[in-house]
N, C-alpha and C positions, 0 to 999 in steps of 0.2 A: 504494500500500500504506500502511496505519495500524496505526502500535504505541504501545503503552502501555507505560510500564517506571516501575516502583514504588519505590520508596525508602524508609531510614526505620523499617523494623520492628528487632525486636533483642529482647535481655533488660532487665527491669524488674521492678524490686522493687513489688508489692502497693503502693498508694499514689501510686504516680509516675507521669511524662509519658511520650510517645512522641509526634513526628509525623511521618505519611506524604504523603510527596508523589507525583503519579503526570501523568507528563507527557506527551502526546500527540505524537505527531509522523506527518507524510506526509504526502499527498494530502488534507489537510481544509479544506472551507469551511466549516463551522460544525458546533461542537458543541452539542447540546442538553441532554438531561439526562447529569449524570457524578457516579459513586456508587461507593460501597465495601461492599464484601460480606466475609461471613468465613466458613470453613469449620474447624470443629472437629475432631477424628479420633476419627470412626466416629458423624459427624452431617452433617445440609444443610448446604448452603451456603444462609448466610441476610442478610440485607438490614441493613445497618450504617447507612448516609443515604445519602441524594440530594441532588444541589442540581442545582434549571434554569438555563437561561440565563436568568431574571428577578429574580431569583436562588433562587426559592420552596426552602424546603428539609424533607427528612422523616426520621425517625431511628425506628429502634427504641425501643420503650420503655423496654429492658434500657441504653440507651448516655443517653436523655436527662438531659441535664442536665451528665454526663459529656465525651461527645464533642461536637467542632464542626467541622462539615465546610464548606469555604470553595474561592473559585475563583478566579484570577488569567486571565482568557480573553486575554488579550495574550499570553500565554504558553502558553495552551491545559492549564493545568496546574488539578489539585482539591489537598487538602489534607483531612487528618483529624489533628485535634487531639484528641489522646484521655488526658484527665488520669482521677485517682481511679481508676488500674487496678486491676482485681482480677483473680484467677486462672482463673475464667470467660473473662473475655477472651482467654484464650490462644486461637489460631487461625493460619489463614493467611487474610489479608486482601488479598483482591483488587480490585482497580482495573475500571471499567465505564465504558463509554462508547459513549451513540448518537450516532454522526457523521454529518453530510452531509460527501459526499465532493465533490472538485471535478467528478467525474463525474455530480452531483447524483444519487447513491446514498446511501439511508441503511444502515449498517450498525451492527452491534454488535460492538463490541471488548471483549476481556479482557484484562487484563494477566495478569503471567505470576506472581502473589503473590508476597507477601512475608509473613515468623515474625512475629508476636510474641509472644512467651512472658513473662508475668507469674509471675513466681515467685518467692522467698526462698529 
């Protein structure tokens, strides 16, 4: 079994930091691509970045420049750095992940999100 568990969201003043960490654990032999998603209330769930194992990475246009999404694979964990918030960014931001399992299965994991809420 493969779980993700997210960290790191919270309240933030318009202007400021927050960062998510989202850590993999279980039966994996390799991860490949691991990515953050956000879902707004009473909108999709829409694509925040990716980063591969090479490390190649892609971001929405609404976050670039903003956000920097990063990987530590010794530890099986991503990372989203998300400065210059603004209250658009309010969401719940979820954690993704395609795993090779040691059963040599690839699967798709979700974490279970985490708030953050930009506001004043």
């Amino acid at each position: 079994q493969v779980q993700l568990v997210e960290s790191g969201g919270g309240l933030v003043q318009p202007g400021g930091s927050l960062r998510l960490s989202c850590a993999a654990s279980g039966s994996i032999w390799s991860i490949n691509v691991m990515g953050w998603y956000r879902q707004a209330p009473g909108k999709q769930r829409e694509l925040v970045a990716t980063i591969r194992s090479n490390p190649n990475t892609n971001y929405a246009d609404s976050v670039k420049g903003r956000f920097t999404i990063s990987r530590d694979n010794a530890k099986n964990t991503v990372y989203l750095q998300m400065n210059s918030l603004k209250p658009e960014d309010t969401a719940v931001y979820y954690c993704n992940a395609a795993i090779l399992t040691i059963a040599r299965v690839t699967i798709d994991v979700w974490g279970q999100g985490t708030q953050v809420t930009v506001s004043s």
